[in-house]
C-alpha positions as CSV (number, residue, x, y, z in Angstrom):
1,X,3.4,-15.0,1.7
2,X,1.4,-11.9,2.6
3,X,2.0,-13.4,6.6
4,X,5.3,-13.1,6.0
5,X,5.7,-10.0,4.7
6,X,3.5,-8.4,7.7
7,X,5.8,-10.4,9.9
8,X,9.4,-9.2,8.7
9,X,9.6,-8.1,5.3
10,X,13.1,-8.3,5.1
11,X,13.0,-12.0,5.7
12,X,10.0,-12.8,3.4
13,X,10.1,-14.6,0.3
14,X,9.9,-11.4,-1.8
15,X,12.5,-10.4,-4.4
16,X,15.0,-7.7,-3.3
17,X,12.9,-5.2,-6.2
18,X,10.1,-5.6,-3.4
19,X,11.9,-5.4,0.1
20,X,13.3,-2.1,-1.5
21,X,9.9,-0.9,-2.1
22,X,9.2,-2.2,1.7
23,X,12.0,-0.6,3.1
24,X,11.0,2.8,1.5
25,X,7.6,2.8,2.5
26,X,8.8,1.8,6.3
27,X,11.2,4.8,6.2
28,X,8.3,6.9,4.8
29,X,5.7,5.7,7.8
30,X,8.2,6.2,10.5
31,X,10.4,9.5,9.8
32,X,8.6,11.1,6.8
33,X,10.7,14.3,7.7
34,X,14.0,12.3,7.3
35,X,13.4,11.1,3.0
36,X,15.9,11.9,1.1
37,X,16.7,12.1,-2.8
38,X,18.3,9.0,-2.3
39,X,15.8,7.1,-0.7
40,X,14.2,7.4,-4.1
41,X,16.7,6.9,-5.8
42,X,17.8,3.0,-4.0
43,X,14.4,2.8,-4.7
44,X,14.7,3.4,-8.2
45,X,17.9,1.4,-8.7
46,X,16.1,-1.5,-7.5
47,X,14.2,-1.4,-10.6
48,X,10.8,0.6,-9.8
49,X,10.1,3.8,-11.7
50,X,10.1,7.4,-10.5
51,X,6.3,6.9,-11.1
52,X,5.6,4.2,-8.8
53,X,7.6,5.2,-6.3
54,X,5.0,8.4,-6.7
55,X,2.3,5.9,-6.2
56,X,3.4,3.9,-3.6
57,X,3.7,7.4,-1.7
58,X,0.3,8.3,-2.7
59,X,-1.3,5.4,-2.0
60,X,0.7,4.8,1.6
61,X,-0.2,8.3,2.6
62,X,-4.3,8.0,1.7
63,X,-3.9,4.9,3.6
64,X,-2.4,6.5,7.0
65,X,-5.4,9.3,6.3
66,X,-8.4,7.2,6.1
67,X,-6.6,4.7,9.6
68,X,-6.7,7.9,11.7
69,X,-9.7,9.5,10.1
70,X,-11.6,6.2,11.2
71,X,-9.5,6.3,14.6
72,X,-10.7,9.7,15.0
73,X,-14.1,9.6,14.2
74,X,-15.1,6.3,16.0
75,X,-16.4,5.0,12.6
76,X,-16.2,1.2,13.1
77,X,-14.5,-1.8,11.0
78,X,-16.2,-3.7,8.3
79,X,-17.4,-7.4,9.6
80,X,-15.2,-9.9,7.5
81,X,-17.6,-10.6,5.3
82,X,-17.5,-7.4,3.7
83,X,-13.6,-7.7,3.3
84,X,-14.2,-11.3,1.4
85,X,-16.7,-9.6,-1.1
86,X,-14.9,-6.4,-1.3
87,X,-11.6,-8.3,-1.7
88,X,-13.4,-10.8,-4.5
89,X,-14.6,-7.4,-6.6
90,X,-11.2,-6.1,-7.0
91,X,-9.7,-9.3,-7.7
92,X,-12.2,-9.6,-10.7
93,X,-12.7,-5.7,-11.9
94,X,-9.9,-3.6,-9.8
95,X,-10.3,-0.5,-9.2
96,X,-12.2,1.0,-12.0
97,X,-15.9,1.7,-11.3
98,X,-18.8,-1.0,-12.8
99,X,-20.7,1.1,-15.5
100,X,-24.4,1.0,-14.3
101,X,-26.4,-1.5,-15.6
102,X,-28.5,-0.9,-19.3
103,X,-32.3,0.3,-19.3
């Protein structure tokens, strides 16, 4: 699924709730300038909440910082490897920092 969606999102098999998300956050990379209220708002109507349409933003735009922060600076990719564990630690514990370890 993820394929497809990287491929065409609007031909995926992802509900229409999702491909409005998709078609937001395309708008948003592309013409940032050019948002409008009712961007959100189709957004919105497609189900999603004013709040994570705030986080989508949020988390698109930190996204398109850290790609040309790393384009910028020369710092260089992670080997797979590191994606796989990285990958496996937020599927088991998400985001939210390990507390350290007792004694």
């Amino acid at each position: 699924m993820v394929e497809a969606v990287l491929d065409d999102f609007r031909t995926a098999p992802i509900s229409a709730r999702e491909k409005a998300m998709f078609a937001f956050l395309e708008k948003m990379n592309r013409e940032s300038s050019r948002l409008e209220k009712e961007d959100v708002q189709a957004v919105v109507a497609a189900g999603w909440t004013e709040e994570a349409v705030y986080d989508a933003i949020t988390v698109c735009s930190l996204f398109n910082f850290y790609n040309k922060w790393i384009d910028a600076t020369g710092v260089s990719d992670m080997p797979a490897a590191a994606y796989e564990a990285s990958g496996q630690r937020l599927a088991a514990f998400g985001y939210v920092p390990q507390p350290p370890p007792a004694g």
